[in-house]
N, C-alpha and C positions, 0 to 999 in steps of 0.2 A: 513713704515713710518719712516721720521727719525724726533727724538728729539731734536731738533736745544740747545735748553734750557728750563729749567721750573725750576725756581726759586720764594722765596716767598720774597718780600719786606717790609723794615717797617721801615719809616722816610729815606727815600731814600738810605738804606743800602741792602745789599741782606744777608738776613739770613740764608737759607738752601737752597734744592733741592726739588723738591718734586716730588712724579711721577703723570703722566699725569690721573690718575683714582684714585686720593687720593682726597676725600673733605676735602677741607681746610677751617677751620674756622676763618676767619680777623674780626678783630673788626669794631665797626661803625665807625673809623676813616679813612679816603680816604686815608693816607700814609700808610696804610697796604692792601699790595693786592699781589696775583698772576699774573704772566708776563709767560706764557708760547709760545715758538713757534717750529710750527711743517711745517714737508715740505711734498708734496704728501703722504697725508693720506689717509688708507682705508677706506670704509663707517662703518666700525665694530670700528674702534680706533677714527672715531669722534662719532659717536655712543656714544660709551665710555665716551669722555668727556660731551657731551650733559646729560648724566644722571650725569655725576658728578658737571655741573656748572649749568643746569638748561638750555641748549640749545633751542631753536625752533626749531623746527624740518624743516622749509622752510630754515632758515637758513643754518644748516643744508646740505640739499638739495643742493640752491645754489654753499655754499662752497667745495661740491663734484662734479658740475657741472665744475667749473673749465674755463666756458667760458663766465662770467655773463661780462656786460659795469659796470665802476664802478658807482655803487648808495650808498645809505642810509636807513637802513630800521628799526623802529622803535617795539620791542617786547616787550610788556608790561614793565620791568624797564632795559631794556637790548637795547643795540645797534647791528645793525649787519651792517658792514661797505665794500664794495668791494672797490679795488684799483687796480690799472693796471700799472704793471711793464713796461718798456721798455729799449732795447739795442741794439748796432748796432750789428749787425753778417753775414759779410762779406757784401753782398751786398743790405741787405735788414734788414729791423726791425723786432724784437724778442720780441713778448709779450708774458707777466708774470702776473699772477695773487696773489695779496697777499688780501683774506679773512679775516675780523676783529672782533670778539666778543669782544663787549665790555659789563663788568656789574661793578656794585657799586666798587666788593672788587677784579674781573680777570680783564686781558687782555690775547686774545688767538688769534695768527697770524697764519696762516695757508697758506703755498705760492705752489704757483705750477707754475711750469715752467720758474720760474726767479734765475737767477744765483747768483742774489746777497743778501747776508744773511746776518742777520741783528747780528752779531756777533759784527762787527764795532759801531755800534749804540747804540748798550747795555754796552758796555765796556765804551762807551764816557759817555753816562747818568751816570752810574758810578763810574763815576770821579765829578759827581756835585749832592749829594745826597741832597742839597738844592734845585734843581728843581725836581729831584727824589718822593719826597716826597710830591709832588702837587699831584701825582694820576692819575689815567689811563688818564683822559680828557687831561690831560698835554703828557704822553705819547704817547696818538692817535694820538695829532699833531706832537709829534717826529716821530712817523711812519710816516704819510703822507709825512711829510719834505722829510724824508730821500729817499720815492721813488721818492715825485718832482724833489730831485735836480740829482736822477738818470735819470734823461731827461736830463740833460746840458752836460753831456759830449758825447751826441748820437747827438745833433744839434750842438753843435763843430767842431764834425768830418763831419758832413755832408756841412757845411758850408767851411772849407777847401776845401773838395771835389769839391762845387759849383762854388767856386774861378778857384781853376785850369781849370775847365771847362770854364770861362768866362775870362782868361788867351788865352787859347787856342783857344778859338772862336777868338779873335779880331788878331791872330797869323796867323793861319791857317784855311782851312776847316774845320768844324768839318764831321768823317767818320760817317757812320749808328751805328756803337759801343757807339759812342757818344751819338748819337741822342736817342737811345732806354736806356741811361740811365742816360738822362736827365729825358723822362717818368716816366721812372722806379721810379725814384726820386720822382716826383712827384706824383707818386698813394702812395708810400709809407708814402709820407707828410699828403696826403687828408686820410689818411686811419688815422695816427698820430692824426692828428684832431676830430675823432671822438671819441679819446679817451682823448681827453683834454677837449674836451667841458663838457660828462659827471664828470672829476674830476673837475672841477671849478662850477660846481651845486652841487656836493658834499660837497666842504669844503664852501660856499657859504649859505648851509644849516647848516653847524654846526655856522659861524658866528651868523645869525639873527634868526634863530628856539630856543624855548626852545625845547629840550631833554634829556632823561634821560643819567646821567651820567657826563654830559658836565654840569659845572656851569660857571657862567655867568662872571666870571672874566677869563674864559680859553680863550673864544672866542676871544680876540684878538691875540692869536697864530693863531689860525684857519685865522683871517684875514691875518696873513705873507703866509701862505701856498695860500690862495687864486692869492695874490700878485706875488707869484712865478708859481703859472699857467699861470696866464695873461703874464707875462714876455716871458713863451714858447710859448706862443699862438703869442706874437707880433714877436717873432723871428722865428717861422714856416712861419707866414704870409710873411713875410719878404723874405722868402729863395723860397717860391712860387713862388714873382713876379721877383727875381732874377731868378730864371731859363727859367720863361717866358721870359724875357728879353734878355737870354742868345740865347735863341731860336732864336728869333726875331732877335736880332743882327747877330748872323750867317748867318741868312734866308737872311736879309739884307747886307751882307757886300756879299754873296755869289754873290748875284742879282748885287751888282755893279762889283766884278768883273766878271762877265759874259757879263755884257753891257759894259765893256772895251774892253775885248776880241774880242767880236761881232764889236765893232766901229773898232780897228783895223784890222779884217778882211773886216768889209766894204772900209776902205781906201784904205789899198793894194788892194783889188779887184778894186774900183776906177781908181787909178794908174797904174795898168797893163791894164786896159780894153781901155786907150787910143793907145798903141804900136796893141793891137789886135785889133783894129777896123780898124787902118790904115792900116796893115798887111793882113788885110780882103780882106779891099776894092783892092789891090795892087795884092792881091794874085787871084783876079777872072780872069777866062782861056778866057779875052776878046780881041777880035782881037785890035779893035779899042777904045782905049786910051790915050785924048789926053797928059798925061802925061809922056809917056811911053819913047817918043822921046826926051824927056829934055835931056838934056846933064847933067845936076847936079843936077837933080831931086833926083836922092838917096839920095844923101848928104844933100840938104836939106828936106827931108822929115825924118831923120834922128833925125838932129837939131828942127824938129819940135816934134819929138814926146820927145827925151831931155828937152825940156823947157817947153811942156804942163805937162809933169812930175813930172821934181823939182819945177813946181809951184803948183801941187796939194798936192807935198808931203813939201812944204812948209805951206801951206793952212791948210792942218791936222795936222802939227806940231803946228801951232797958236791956234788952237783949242784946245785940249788936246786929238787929237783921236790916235797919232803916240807918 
């Protein structure tokens, strides 16, 4: 396990250290409390804390489980909160799970598998020990924020990405490189979505729910957090029918130029086939033709197949087929 920090608060200052199997006694006032966070912990070190803060043990469970969708779950005067990380990593998305105990006088974050650590976050709070000192419910939504807005810079980049690909479709072909990670794209979006819809029921229930922990003046943070899920939710949806689109247009610009192609090989075929029909007829091994004996018959048969010619290939130029 590692000990990211555990620190003890009071009026939005941090007072000491403490270690992770220390009970710590805070007063009844909510600006004194424990902010502890750990990263892939054993089941014996949350263990650990579970007898020291009074854990549930499903809890518990859960947050060693390591693959829960994020929810909300309510234990006697204690919250237990899952959250779901995300980030781009190279060609596909990388979920993170960050685990939430919340009680009266702790806060205890527990992450696995997300790279980014809430080192930044704690430094910022801080610096403003007047919101500090609101208490965990005001922290929880700092937490939550702070992984929401770690969605905006993974649909940034994927949104660049979309671009160039719909740059390139109205360019050229797009190859089968393309095309499979256009898909690709896209299960990775629909998969993204199943983890946005449970966090927007999440902070959704911390708004309109009474819960322990949470008083009733915090919940319009919880409304900003909610605000900024809807936000990725309408820019996921967005980069959806852009791709669909991207498809589509490909699919479509492909289809006309092939029916160019195809009209152009129809004309020249046109156009030669009057020289070879005449050519045909001229070329059969027949004794008796009365053309044969013309004296300037080549000549003008010549000038004939010349002008049914440039008039065909005039005819397809008027059209747009040449």
């Amino acid at each position: 396990m590692t000990v990211v920090a555990a620190y003890l608060y009071r009026d939005g200052h941090r007072i000491r250290e403490v270690s992770i199997d220390e009970p710590v006694d805070c007063r009844e006032d909510k600006s004194e409390f424990v902010w502890i966070g750990i990263a892939d912990p054993t089941e014996e070190e949350l263990h650990s804390l579970a007898n020291c803060y009074h854990l549930h043990p499903l809890a518990i469970e859960d947050a060693l489980k390591a693959n829960q969708l994020p929810k909300i779950d309510v234990y006697d005067d204690q919250l237990f909160v899952v959250a779901r990380t995300a980030h781009l990593m190279e060609d596909h998305i990388d979920y993170g799970e960050t685990a939430i105990f919340v009680g009266h006088s702790h806060i205890i974050t527990v992450r696995h598998g997300s790279t980014r650590a809430h080192t930044a976050l704690r430094a910022q709070l801080e610096q403003s020990p007047r919101l500090l000192m609101h208490g965990v419910d005001y922290l929880l939504h700092a937490i939550l924020d702070y992984i929401v807005d770690g969605y905006v810079p993974l649909i940034e980049d994927l949104e660049e990405e979309v671009l160039e690909m719909e740059t390139k479709a109205i360019d050229s072909f797009l190859g089968r490189q393309e095309v499979n990670r256009i898909f690709t794209v896209r299960r990775e979006l629909i998969r993204f979505q199943r983890v946005l819809g449970p966090m927007g029921e999440v902070a959704q229930k911390l708004v309109r729910q009474d819960l322990p922990c949470i008083d009733a003046e915090a919940r319009i943070y919880f409304r900003d957090v909610q605000d900024h899920i809807r936000r990725v939710q309408a820019r996921v949806d967005g980069l959806r029918e852009v791709l669909t689109s991207v498809f589509e247009l490909s699919s479509l610009l492909e289809q006309q130029r092939t029916g160019a192609i195809t009209r152009q090989l129809a004309a020249w075929a046109a156009i030669l086939a009057v020289p070879t029909a005449i050519a045909g007829i001229y070329g059969m091994n027949f004794k008796y033709m009365p053309e044969l004996s013309t004296k300037y018959g080549y000549y003008v048969v010549v000038a004939i197949i010349v002008a049914i010619c440039t008039l065909l290939y005039r005819r397809f130029r008027r059209v747009g087929w040449l």
